[in-house]
C-alpha positions, 0 to 999 in steps of 0.5 A: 655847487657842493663838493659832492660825487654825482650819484645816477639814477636814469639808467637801468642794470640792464642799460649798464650792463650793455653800455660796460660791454660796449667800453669794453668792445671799444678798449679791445678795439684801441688795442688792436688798432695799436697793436696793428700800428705798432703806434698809439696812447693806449692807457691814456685812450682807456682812461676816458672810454666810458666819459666819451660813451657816455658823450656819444650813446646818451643822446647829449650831443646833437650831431649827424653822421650823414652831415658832421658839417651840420651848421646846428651841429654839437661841436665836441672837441678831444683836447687830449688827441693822443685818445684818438683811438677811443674817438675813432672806435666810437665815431666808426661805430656811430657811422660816421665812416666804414669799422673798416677804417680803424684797420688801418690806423696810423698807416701810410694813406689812412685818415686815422692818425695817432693824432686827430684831424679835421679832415676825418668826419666827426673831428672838429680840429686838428687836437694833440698839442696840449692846451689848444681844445678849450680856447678854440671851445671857448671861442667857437662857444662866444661865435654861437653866443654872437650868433644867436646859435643854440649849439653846445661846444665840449672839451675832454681835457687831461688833468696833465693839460691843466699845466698849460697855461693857456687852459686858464687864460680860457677859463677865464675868458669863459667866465668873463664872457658867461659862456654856459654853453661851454662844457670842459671835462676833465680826464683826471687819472692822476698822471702824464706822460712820464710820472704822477702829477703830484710828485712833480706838478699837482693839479689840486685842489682841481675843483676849487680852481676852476670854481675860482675862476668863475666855473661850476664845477662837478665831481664824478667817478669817470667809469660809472656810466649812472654817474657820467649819464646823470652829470651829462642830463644836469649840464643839458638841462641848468639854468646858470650863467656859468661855464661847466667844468666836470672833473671825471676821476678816472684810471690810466689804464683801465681794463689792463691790470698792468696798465692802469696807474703804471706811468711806463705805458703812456706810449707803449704797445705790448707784445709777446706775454703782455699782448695775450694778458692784455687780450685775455683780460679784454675777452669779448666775442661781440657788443650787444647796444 
């Protein structure tokens, strides 16, 4: 596949402009439920915002928030669970369980930990240890092949994941076993936990390694819902033997100008100062969706 940025046109400004508001409501809502907690990945949930809007508002998962057990059902995996809040934000929206919910994120007897769990509607697996979403993908993925079942199984992964080498044992188990109804995406900000992946451990070059191990493999801005709606239609609609992986470059951090691509703020919660900018340069009344 070229080398190539995917550039949208499915969606029009006004579309854009609800689902910019929508992000934002659920960046404002990750935040107070850390905030509440006094837990919880804030810059790493921000940096897939959009990617996971994308996922859940575009019509391409098949799932139902009356049944998140349904047999048929789109399985979507959040391998990089420490974005539970992103997830949680997105999934009480969607009604799988009350807004209320995220209230009492990370607190004793709430079913919304920092880390996910299946036993909460909409979660698959229990995700946080890094390296685990794409082999269980890739293996739920192969069960529906045998199966003759039509269901799709996604993995959201950080680009810091990519160190583990299980990632790539299931890479190359999905390409061996053509797994096209496997989706990976990549949540590529460029940083982990404590620094800047290539002043310790460089990924790249990202898109060729994947496509080595017998992937297609996309670039894409991973804030730009023309481009993420555009990609999303493309991964429903081909007609390759191959597993995808899309690599969305994105930024830690995003929304909070003294977040994003600050490594310090992994796993911290602001307070005093910080906390008002923070919740100034999130200011929304309501989401229009």
């Amino acid at each position: 596949m070229k080398d190539k940025i995917v550039k949208g046109k499915n969606l029009s400004s006004e579309k854009v402009s609800e689902f910019k508001k929508l992000a934002k409501w659920v960046r404002k809502k990750i935040l107070e439920m850390a905030v509440g907690a006094g837990a919880g990945h804030i810059a790493p949930s921000f940096s897939c915002v959009e990617i996971l809007v994308a996922i859940y508002y575009s019509g391409f998962l098949r799932i139902n928030q009356k049944d998140s057990k349904l047999e048929n059902r789109d399985r979507f995996i959040l391998s990089k669970g420490h974005a539970a809040p992103a997830l949680y934000a997105i999934l009480a929206d969607k009604g799988f369980f009350p807004l209320s919910d995220l209230d009492r994120f990370a607190k004793e007897g709430s079913h919304l930990g920092c880390h996910p769990e299946d036993s909460t509607p909409g979660i698959e697996i229990f995700t946080g240890s890094l390296g685990h979403g794409l082999p269980v993908g890739a293996g739920l993925a192969l069960s529906a092949k045998l199966d003759k079942k039509r269901y799709l199984v996604a993995a959201l992964l950080g680009d810091g994941e990519c160190h583990e080498g299980s990632v790539w044992e299931a890479a190359m188990f999905a390409a061996q076993y053509q797994l096209n109804n496997l989706l990976a995406i990549i949540d590529h900000n460029g940083l982990s936990a404590t620094g800047v992946l290539k002043n310790y451990l460089g990924v790249e070059p990202l898109k060729k390694k994947w496509e080595s191990f017998g992937w297609d493999a996309v670039l894409v801005d991973g804030h730009s819902f023309e481009e993420l709606f555009s990609v999303l239609k493309f991964a429903s609609s081909r007609s390759s033997n191959k597993p995808l992986v899309i690599i969305a470059l994105t930024t830690k951090g995003k929304g909070i100008s003294f977040m994003e691509n600050n490594p310090i703020w992994h796993y911290r919660v602001p307070k005093g100062e910080e906390l008002e900018i923070a919740r100034k340069e999130l200011n929304l009344v309501n989401k229009e969706v």
